[in-house]
N, CA, C and O atoms as a GROMACS GRO file, in nm:
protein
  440
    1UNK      N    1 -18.087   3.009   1.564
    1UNK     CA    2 -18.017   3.135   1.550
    1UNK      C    3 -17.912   3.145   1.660
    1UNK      O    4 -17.941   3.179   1.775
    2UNK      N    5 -17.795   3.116   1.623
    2UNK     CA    6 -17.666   3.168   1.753
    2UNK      C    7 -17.653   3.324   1.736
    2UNK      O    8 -17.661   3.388   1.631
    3UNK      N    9 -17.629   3.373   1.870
    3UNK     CA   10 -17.598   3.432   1.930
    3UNK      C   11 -17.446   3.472   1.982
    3UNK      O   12 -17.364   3.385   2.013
    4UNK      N   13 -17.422   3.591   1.986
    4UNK     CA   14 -17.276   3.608   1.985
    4UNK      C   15 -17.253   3.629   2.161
    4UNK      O   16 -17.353   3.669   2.221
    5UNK      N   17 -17.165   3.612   2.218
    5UNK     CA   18 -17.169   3.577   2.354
    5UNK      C   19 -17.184   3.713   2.389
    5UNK      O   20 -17.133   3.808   2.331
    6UNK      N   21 -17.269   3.718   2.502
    6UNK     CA   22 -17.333   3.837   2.571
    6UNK      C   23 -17.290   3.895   2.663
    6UNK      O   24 -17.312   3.819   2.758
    7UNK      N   25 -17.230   4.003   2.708
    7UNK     CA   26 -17.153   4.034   2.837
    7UNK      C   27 -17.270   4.132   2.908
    7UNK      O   28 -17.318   4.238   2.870
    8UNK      N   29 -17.298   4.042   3.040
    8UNK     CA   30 -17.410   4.106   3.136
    8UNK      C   31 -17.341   4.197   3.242
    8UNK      O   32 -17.257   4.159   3.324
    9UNK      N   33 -17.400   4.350   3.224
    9UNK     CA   34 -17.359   4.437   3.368
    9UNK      C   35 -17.502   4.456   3.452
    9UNK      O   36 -17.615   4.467   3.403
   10UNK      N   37 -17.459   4.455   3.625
   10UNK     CA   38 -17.568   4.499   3.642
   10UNK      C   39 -17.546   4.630   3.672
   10UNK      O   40 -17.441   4.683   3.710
   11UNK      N   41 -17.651   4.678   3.654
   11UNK     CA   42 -17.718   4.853   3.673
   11UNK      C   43 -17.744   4.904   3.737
   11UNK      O   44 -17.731   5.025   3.754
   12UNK      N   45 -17.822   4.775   3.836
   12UNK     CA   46 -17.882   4.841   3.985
   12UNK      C   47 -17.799   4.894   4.099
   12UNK      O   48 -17.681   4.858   4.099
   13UNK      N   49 -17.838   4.968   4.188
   13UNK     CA   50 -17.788   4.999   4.292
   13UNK      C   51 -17.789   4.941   4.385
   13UNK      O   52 -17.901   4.943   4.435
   14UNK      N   53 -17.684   4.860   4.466
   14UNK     CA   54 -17.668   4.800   4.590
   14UNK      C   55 -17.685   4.882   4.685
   14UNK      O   56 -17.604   4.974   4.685
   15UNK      N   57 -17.799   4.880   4.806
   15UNK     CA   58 -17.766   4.899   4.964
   15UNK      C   59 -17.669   4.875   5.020
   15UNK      O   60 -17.651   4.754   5.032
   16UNK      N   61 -17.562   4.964   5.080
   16UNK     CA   62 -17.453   4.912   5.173
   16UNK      C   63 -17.492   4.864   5.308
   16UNK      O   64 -17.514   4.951   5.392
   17UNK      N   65 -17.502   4.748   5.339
   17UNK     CA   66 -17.492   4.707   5.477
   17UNK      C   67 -17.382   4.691   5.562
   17UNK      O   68 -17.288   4.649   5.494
   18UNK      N   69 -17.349   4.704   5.682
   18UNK     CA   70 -17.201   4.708   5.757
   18UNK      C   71 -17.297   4.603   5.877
   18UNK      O   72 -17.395   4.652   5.932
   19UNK      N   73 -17.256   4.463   5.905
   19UNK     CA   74 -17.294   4.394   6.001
   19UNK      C   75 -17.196   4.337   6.096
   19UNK      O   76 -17.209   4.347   6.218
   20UNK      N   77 -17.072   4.261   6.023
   20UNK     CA   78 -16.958   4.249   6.116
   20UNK      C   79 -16.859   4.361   6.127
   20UNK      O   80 -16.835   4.438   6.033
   21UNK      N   81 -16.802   4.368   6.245
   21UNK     CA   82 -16.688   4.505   6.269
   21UNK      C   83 -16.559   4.411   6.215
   21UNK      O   84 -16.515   4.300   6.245
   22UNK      N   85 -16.516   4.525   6.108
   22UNK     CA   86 -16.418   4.530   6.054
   22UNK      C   87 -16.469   4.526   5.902
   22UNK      O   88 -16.383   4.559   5.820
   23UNK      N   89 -16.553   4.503   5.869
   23UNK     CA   90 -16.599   4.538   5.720
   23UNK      C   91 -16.534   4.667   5.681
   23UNK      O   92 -16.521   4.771   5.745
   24UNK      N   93 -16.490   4.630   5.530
   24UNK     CA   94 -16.488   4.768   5.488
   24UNK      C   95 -16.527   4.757   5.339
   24UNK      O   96 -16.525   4.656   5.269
   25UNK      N   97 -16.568   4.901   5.302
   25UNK     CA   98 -16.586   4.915   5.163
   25UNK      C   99 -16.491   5.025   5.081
   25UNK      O  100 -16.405   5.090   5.142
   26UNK      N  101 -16.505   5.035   4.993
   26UNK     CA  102 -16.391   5.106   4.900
   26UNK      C  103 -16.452   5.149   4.791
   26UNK      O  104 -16.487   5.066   4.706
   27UNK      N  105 -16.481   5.318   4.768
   27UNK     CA  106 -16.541   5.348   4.642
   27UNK      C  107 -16.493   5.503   4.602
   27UNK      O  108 -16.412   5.573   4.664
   28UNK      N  109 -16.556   5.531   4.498
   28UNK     CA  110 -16.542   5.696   4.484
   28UNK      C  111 -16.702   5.742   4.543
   28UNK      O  112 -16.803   5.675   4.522
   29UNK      N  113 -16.698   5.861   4.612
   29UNK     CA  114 -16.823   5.937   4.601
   29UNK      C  115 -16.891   6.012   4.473
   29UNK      O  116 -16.848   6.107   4.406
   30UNK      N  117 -16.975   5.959   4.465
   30UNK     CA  118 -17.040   5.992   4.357
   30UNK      C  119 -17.171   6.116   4.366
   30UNK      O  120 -17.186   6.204   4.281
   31UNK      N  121 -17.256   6.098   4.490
   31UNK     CA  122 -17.333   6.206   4.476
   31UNK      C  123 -17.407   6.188   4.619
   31UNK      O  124 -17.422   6.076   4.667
   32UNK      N  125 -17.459   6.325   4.695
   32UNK     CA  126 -17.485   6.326   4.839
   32UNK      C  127 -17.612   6.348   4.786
   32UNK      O  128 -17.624   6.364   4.664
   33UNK      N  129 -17.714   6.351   4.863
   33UNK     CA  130 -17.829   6.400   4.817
   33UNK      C  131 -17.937   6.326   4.982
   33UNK      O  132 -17.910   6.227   5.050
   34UNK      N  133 -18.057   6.423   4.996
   34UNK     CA  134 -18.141   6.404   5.117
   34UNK      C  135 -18.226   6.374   5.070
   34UNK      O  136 -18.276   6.417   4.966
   35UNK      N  137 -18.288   6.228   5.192
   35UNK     CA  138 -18.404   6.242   5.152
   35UNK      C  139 -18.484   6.176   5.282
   35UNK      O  140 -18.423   6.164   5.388
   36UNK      N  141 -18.641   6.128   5.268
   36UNK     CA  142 -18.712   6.091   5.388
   36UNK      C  143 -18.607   5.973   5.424
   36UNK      O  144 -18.512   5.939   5.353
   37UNK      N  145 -18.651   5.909   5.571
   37UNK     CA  146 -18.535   5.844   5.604
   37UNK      C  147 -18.702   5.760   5.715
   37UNK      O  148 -18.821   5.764   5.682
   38UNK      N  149 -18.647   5.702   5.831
   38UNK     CA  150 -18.729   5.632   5.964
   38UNK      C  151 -18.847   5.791   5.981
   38UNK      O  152 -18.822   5.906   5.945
   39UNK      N  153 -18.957   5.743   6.038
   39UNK     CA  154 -19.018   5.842   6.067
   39UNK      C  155 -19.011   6.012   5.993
   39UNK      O  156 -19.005   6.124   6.044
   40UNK      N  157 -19.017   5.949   5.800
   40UNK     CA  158 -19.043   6.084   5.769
   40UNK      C  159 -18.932   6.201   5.767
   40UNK      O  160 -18.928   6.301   5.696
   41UNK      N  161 -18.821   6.146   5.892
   41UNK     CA  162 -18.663   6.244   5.894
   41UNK      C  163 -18.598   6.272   5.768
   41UNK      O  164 -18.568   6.178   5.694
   42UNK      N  165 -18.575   6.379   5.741
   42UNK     CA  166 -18.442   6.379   5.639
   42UNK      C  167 -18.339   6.342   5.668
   42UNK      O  168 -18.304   6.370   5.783
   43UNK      N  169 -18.272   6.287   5.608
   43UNK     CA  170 -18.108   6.219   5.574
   43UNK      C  171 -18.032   6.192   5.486
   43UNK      O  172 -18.079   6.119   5.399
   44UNK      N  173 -17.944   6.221   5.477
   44UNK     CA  174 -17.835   6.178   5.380
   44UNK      C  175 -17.809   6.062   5.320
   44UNK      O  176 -17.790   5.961   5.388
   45UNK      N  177 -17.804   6.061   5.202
   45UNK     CA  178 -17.806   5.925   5.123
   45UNK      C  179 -17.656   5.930   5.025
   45UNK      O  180 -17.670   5.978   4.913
   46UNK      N  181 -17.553   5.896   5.053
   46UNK     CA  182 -17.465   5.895   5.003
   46UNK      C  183 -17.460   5.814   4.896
   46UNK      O  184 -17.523   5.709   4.908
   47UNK      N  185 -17.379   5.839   4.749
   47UNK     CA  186 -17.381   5.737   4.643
   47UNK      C  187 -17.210   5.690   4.596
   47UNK      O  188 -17.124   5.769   4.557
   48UNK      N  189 -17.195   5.553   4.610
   48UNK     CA  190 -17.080   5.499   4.560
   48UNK      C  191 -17.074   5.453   4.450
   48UNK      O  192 -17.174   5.416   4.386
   49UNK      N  193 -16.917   5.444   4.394
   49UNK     CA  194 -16.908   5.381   4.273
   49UNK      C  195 -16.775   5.299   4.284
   49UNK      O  196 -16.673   5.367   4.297
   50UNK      N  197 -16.762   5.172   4.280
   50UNK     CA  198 -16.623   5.115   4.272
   50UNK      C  199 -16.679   5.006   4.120
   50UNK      O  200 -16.776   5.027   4.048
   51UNK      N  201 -16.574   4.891   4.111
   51UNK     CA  202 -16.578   4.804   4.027
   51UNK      C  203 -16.616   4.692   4.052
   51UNK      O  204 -16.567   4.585   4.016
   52UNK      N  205 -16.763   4.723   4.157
   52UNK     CA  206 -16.856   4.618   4.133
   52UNK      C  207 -17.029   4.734   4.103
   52UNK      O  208 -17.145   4.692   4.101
   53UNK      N  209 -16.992   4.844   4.089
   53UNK     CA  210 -17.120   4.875   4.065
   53UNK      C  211 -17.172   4.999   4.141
   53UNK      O  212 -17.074   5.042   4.201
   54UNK      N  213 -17.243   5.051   4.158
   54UNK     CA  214 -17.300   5.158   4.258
   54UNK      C  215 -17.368   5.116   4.386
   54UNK      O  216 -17.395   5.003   4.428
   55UNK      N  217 -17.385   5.224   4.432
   55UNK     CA  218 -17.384   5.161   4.599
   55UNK      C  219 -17.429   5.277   4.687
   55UNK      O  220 -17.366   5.383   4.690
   56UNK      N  221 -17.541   5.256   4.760
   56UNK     CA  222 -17.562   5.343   4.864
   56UNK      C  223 -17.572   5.366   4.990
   56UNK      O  224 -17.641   5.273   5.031
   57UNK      N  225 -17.537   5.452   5.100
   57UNK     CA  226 -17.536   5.438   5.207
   57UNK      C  227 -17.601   5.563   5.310
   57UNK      O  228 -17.552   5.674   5.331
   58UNK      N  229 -17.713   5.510   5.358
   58UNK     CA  230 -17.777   5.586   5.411
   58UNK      C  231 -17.693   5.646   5.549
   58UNK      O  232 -17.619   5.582   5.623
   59UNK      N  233 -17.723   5.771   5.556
   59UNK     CA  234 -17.647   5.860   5.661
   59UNK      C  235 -17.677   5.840   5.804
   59UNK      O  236 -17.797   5.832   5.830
   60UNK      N  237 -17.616   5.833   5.877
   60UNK     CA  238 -17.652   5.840   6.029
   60UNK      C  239 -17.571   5.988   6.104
   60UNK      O  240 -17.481   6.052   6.050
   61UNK      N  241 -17.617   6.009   6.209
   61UNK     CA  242 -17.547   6.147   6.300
   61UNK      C  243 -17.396   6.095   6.263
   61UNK      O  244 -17.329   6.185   6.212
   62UNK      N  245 -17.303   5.923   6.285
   62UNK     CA  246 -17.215   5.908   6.307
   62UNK      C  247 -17.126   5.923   6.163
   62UNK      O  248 -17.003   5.933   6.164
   63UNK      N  249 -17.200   5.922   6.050
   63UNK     CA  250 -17.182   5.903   5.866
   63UNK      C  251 -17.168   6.040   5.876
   63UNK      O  252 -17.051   6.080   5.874
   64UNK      N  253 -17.280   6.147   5.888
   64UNK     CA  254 -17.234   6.222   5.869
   64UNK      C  255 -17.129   6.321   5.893
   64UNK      O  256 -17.076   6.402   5.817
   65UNK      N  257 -17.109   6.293   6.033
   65UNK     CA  258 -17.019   6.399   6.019
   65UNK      C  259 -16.890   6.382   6.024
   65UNK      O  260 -16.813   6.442   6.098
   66UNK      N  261 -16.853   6.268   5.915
   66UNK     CA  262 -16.769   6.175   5.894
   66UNK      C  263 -16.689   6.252   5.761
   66UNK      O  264 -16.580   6.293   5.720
   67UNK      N  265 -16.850   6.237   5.727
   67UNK     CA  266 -16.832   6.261   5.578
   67UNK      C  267 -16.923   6.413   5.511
   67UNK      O  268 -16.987   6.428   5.406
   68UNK      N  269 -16.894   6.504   5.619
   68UNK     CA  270 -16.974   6.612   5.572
   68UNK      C  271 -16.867   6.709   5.501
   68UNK      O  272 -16.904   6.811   5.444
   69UNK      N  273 -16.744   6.674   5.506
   69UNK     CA  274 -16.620   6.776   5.451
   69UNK      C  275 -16.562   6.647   5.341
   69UNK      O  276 -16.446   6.642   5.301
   70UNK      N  277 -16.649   6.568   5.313
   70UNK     CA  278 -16.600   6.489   5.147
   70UNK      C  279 -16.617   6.525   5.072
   70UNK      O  280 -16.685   6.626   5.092
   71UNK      N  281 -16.599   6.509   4.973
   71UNK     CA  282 -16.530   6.562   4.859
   71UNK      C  283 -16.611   6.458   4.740
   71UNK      O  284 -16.581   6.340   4.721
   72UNK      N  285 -16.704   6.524   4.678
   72UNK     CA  286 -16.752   6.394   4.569
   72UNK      C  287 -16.691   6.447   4.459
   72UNK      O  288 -16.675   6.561   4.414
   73UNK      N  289 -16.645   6.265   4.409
   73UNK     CA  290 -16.511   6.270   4.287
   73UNK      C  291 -16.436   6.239   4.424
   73UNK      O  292 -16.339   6.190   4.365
   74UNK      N  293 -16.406   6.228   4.537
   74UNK     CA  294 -16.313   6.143   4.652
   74UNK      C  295 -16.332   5.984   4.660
   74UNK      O  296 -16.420   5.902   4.634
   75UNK      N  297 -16.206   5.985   4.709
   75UNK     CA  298 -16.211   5.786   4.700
   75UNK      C  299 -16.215   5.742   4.833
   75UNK      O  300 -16.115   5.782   4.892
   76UNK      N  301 -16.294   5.671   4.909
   76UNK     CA  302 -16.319   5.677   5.028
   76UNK      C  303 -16.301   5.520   5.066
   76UNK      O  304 -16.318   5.427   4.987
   77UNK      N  305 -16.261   5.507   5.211
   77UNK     CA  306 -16.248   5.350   5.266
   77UNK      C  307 -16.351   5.374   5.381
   77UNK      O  308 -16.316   5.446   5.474
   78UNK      N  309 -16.438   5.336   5.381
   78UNK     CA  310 -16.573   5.296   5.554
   78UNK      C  311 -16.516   5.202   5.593
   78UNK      O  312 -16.521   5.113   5.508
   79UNK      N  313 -16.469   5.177   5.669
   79UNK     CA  314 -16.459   5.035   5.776
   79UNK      C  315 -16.586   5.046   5.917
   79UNK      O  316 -16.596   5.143   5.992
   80UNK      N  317 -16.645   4.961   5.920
   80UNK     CA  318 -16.707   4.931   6.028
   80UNK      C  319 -16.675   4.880   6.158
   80UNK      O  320 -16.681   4.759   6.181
   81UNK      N  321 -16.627   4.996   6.281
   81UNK     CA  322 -16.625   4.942   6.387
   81UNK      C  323 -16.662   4.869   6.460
   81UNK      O  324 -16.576   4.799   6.514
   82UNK      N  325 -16.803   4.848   6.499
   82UNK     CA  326 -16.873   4.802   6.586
   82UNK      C  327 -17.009   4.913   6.655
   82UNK      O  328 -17.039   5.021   6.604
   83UNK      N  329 -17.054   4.875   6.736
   83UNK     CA  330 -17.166   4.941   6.793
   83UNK      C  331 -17.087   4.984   6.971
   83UNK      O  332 -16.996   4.936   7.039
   84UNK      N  333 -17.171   5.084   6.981
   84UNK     CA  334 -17.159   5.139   7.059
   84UNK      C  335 -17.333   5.184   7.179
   84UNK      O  336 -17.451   5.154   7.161
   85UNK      N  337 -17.285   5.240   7.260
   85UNK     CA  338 -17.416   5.287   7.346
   85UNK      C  339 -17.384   5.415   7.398
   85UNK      O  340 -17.286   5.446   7.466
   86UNK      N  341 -17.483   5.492   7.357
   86UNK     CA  342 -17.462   5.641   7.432
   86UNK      C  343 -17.548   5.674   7.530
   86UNK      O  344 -17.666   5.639   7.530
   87UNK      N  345 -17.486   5.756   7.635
   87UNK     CA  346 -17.519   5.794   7.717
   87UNK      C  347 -17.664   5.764   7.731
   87UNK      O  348 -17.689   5.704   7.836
   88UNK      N  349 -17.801   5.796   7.628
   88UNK     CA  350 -17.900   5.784   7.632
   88UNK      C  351 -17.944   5.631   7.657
   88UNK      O  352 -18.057   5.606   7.698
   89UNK      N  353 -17.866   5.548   7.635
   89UNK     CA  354 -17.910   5.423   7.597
   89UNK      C  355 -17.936   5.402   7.426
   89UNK      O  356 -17.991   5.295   7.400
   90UNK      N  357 -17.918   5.451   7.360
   90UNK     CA  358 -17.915   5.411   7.179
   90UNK      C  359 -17.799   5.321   7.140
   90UNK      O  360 -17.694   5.375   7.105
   91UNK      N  361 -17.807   5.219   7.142
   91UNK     CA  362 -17.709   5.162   7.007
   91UNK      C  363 -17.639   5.251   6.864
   91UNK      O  364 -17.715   5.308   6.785
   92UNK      N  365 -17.522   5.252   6.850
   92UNK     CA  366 -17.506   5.319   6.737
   92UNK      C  367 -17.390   5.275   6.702
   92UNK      O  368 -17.300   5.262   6.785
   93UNK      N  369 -17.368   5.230   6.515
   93UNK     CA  370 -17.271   5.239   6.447
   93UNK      C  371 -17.152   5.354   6.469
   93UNK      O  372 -17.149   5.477   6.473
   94UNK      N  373 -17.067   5.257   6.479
   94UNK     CA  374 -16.917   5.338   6.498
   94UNK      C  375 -16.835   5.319   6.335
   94UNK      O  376 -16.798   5.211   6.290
   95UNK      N  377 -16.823   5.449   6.270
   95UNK     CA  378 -16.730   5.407   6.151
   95UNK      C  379 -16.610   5.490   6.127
   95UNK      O  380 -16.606   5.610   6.152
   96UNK      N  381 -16.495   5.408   6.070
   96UNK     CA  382 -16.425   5.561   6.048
   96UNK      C  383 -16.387   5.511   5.934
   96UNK      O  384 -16.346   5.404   5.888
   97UNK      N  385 -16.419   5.649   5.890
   97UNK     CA  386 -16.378   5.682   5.735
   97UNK      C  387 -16.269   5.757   5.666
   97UNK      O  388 -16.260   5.874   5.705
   98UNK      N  389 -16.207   5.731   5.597
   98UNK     CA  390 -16.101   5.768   5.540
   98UNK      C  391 -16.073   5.799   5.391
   98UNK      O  392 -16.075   5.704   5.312
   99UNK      N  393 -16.047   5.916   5.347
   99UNK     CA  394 -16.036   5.968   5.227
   99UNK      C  395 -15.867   5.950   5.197
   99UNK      O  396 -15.768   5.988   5.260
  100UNK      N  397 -15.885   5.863   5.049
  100UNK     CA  398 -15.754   5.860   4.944
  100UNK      C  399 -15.742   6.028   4.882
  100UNK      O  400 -15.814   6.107   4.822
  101UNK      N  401 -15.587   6.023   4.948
  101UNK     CA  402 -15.525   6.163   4.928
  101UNK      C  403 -15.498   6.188   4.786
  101UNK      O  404 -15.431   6.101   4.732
  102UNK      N  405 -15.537   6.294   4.708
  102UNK     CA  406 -15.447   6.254   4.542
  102UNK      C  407 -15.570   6.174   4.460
  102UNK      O  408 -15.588   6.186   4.339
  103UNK      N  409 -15.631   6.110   4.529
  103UNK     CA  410 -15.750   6.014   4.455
  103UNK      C  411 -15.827   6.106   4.392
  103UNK      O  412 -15.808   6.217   4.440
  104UNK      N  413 -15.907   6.105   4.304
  104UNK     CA  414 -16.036   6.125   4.249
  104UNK      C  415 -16.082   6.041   4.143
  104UNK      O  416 -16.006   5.960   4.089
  105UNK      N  417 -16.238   6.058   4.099
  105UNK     CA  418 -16.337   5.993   4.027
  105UNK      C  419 -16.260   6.008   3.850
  105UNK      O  420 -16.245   6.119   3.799
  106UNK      N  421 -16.227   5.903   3.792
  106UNK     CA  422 -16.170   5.996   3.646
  106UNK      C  423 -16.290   6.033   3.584
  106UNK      O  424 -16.399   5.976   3.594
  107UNK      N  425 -16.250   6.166   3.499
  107UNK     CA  426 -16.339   6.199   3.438
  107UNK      C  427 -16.359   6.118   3.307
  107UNK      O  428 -16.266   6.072   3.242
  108UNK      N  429 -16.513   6.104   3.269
  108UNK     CA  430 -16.527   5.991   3.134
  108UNK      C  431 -16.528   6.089   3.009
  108UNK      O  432 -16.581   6.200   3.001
  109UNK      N  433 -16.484   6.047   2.951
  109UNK     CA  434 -16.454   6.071   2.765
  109UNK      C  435 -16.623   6.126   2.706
  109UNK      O  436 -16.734   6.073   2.699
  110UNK      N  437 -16.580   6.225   2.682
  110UNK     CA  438 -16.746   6.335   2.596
  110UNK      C  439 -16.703   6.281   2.480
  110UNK      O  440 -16.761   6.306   2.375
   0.00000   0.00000   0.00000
């Protein structure tokens, strides 16, 4: 029995990881939403969408308040700085983020 050629998407949701500085990613925001995080904390779980798929990125003090005046349906660029050390002694992701002006999510066909 042939088969007519099959076009595979995947569905799942990718984890965003940022490991070398200067990474960047490129998506629309799709949906904010909290949840348990390290030790039980709430946090922000941000959701992407570009044209490889969906994508999520868990919030940090430095994410959020990056991205606490975004705009979902916004088209966003993360680049990954590097790490940093604060005053306390913590390591922490440095990112800056940047919202496409004029951009938004298109709306899909009802």
């Amino acid at each position: 029995m042939a088969k007519e050629q099959i076009v595979w998407e995947n569905k799942g949701v990718q984890q965003l990881r940022f490991e070398e500085p200067g990474q960047t990613f490129e998506g629309y925001l799709t949906q904010i939403e909290t949840g348990p995080g390290f030790d039980d904390q709430m946090r922000n779980i941000y959701t992407f969408q570009n044209d490889e798929g969906l994508h999520i990125l868990f919030g940090s003090v430095v994410l959020d308040r990056q991205l606490q005046n975004g705009e979902v349906g916004g088209y966003f660029r993360i680049t990954f700085q590097g790490t940093e050390k604060t005053e306390r002694g913590f390591n922490v992701k440095i990112y800056k983020v940047e919202q496409g002006l004029g951009m938004s999510l298109p709306l899909e066909d009802e």
